[in-house]
VMD Tcl script that builds the backbone (N, CA, C; Angstrom):
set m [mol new atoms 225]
animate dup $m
set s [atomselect $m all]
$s set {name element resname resid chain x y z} {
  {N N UNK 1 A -2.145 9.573 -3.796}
  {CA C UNK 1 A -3.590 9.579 -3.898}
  {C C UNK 1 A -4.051 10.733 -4.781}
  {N N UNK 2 A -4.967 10.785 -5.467}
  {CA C UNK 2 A -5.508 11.081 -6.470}
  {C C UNK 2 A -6.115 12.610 -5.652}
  {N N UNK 3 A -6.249 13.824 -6.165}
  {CA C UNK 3 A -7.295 14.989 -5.928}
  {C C UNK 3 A -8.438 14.752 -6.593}
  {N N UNK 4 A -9.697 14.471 -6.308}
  {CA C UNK 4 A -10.428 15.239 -7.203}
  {C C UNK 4 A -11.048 15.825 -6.215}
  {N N UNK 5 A -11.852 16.871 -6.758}
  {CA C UNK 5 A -12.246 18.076 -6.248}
  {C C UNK 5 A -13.632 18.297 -7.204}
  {N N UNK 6 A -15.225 18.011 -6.360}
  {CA C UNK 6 A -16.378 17.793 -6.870}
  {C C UNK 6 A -16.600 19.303 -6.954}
  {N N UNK 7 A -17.228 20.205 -7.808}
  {CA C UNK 7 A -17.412 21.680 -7.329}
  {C C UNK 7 A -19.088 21.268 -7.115}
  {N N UNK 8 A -19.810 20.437 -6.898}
  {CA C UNK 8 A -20.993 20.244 -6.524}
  {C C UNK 8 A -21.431 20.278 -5.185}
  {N N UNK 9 A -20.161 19.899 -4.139}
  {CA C UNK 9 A -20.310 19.625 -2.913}
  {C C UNK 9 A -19.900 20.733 -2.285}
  {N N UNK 10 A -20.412 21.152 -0.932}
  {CA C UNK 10 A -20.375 22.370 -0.410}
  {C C UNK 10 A -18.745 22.599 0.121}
  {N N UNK 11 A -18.729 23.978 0.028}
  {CA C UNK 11 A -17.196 24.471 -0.103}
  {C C UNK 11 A -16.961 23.965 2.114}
  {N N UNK 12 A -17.701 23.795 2.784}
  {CA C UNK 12 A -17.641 22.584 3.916}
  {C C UNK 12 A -16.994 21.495 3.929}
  {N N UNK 13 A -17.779 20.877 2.996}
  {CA C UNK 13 A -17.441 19.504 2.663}
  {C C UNK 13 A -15.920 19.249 1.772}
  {N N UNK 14 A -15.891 20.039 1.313}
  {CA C UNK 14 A -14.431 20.217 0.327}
  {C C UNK 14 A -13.530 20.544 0.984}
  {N N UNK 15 A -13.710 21.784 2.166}
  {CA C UNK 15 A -12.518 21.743 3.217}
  {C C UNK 15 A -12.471 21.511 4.256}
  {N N UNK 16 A -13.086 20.777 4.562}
  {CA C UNK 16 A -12.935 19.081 5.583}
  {C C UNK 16 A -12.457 18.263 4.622}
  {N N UNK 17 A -12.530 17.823 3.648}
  {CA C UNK 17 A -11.646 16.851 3.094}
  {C C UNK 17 A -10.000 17.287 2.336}
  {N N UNK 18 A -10.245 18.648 1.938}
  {CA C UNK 18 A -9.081 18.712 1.269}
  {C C UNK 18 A -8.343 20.580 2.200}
  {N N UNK 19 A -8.508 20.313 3.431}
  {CA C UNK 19 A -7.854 21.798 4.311}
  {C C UNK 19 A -7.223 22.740 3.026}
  {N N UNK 20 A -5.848 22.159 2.585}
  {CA C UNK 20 A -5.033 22.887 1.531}
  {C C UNK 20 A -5.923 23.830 0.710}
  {N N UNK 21 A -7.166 23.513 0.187}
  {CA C UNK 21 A -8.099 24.384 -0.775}
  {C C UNK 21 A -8.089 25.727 -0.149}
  {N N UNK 22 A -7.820 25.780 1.400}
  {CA C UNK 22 A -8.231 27.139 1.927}
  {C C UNK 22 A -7.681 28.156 1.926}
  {N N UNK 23 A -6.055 28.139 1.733}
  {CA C UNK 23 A -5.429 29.096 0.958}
  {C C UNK 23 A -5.870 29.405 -0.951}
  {N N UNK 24 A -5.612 28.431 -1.422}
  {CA C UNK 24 A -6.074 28.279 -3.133}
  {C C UNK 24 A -7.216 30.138 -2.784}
  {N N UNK 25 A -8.676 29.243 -2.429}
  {CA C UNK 25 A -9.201 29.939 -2.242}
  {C C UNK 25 A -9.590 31.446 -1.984}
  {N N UNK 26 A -8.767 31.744 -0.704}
  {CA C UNK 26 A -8.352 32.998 -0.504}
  {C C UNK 26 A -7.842 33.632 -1.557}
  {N N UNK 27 A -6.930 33.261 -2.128}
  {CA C UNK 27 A -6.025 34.199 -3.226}
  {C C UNK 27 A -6.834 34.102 -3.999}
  {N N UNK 28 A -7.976 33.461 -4.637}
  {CA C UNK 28 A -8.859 33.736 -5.904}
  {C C UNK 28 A -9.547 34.588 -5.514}
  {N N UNK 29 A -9.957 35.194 -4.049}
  {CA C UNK 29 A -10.496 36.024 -4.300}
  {C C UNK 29 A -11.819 35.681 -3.110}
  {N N UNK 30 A -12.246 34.192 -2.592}
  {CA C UNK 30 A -12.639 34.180 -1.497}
  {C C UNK 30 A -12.118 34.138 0.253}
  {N N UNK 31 A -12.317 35.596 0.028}
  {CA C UNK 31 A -11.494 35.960 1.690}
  {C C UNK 31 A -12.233 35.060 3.045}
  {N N UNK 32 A -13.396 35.620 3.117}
  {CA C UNK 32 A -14.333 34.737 3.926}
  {C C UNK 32 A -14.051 33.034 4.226}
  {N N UNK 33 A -13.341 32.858 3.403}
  {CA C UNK 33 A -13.136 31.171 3.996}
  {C C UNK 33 A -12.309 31.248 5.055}
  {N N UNK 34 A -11.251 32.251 5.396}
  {CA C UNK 34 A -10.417 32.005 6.811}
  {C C UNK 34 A -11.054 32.461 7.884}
  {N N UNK 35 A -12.678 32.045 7.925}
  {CA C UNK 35 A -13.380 33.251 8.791}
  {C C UNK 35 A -13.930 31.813 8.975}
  {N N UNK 36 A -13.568 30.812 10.229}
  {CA C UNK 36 A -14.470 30.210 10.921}
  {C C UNK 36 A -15.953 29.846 10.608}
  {N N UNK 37 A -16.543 30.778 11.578}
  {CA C UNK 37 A -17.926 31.118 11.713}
  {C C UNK 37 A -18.421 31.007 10.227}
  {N N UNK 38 A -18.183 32.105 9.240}
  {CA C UNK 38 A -18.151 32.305 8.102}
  {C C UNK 38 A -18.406 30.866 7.377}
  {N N UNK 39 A -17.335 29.422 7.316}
  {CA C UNK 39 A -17.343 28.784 6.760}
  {C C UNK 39 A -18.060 27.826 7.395}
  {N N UNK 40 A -18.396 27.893 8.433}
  {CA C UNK 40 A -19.419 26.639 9.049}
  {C C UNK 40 A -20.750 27.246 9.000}
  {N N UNK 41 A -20.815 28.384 8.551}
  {CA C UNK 41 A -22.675 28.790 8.453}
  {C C UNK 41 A -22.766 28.524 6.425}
  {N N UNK 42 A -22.505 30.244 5.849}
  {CA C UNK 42 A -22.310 29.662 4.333}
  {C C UNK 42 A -21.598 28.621 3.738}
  {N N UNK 43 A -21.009 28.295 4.379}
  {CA C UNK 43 A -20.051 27.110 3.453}
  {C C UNK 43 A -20.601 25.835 3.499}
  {N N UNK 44 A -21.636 25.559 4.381}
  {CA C UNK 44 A -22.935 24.116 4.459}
  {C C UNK 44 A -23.930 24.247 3.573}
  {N N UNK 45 A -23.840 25.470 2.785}
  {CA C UNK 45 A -25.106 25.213 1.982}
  {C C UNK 45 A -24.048 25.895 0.406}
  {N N UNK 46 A -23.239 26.577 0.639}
  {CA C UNK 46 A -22.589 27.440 -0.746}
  {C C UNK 46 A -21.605 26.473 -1.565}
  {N N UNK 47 A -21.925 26.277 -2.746}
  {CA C UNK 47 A -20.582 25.755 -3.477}
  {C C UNK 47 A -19.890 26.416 -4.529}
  {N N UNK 48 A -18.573 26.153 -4.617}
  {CA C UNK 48 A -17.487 26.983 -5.410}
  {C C UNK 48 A -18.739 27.561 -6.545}
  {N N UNK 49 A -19.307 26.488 -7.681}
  {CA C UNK 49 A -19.296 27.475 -8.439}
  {C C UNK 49 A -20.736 28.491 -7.877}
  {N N UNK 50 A -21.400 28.564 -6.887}
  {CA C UNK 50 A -21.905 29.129 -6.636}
  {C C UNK 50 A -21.613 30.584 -6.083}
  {N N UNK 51 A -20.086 29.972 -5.405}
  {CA C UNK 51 A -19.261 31.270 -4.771}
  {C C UNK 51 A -18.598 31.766 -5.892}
  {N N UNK 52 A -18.601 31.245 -7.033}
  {CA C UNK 52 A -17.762 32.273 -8.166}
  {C C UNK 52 A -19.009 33.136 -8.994}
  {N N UNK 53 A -20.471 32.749 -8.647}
  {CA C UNK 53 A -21.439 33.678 -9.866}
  {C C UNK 53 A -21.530 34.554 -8.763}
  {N N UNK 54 A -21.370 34.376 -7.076}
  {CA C UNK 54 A -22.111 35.687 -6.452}
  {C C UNK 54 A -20.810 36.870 -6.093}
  {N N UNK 55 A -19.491 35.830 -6.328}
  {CA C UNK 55 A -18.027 37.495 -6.286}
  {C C UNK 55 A -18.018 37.378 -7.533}
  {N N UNK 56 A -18.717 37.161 -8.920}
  {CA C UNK 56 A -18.090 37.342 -10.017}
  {C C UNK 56 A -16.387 37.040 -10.397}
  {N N UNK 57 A -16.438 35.876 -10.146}
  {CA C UNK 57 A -15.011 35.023 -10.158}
  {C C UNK 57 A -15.218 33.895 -11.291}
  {N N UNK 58 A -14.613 34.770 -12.149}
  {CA C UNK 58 A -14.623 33.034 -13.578}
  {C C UNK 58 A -14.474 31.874 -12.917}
  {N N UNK 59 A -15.424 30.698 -13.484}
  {CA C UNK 59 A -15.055 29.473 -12.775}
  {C C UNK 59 A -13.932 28.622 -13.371}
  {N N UNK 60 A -13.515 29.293 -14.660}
  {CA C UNK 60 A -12.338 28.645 -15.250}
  {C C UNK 60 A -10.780 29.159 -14.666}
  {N N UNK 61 A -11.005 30.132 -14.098}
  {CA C UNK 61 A -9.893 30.923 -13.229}
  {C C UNK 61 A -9.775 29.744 -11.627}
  {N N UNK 62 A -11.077 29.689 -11.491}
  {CA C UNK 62 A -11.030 28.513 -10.316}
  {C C UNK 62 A -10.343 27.172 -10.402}
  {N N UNK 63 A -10.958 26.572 -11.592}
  {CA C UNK 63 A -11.078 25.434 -11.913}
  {C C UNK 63 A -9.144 25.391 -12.546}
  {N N UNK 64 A -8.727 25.885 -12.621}
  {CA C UNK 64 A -7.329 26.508 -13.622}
  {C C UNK 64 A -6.694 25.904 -12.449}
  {N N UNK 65 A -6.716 27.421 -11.106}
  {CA C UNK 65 A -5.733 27.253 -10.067}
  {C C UNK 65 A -5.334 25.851 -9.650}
  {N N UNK 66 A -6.730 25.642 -9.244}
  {CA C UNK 66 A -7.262 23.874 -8.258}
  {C C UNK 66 A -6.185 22.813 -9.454}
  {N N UNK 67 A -6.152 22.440 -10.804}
  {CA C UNK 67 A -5.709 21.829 -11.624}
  {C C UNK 67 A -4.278 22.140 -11.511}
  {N N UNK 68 A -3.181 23.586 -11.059}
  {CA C UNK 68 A -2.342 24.050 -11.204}
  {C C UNK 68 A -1.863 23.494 -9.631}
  {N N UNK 69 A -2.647 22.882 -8.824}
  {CA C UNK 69 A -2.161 22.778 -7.448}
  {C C UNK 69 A -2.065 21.024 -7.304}
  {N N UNK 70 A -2.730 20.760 -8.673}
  {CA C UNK 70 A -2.682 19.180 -8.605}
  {C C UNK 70 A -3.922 18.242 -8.587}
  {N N UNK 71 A -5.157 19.412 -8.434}
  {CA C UNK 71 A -6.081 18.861 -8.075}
  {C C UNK 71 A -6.451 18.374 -9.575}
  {N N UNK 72 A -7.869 17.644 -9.975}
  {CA C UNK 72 A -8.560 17.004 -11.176}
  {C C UNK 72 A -10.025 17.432 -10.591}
  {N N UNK 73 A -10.728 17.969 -11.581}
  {CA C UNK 73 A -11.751 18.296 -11.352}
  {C C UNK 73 A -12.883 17.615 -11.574}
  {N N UNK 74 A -13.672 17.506 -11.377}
  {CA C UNK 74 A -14.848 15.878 -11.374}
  {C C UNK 74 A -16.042 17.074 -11.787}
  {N N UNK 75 A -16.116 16.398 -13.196}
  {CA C UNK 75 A -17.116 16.704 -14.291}
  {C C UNK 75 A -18.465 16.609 -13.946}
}
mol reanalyze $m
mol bondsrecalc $m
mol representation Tube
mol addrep $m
């Protein structure tokens, strides 16, 4: 089955569907996703590239990893 990976949809919704993202994640640099609480309050309204302009995280560094793990990114 195919990855794609919408960066439009809330980083919630992305890991309820795809768990695996939640390491990816961490190592780029968002720690807060192994934080529960954390991801069921911001993570219903925050999306990746939203979480890469507010830690200052290139979204091509994002978008790189996710592609390097197999994922396809939906334009």
């Amino acid at each position: 089955m195919a990855k794609i990976i919408d960066f439009n949809l809330t980083v919630l919704d992305l890991c309820k569907h795809y768990p695996e993202i939640i390491p990816i994640m961490k190592e780029l640099g968002f720690e807060n996703i192994t934080n529960p609480a954390m991801l069921h309050s911001a993570g219903r309204v925050m999306t990746i590239s939203n979480g890469c302009r507010m830690k200052r995280i290139p979204l091509d560094t994002v978008k790189a990893a996710f592609q390097k793990h197999g994922f396809t990114i939906k334009e």
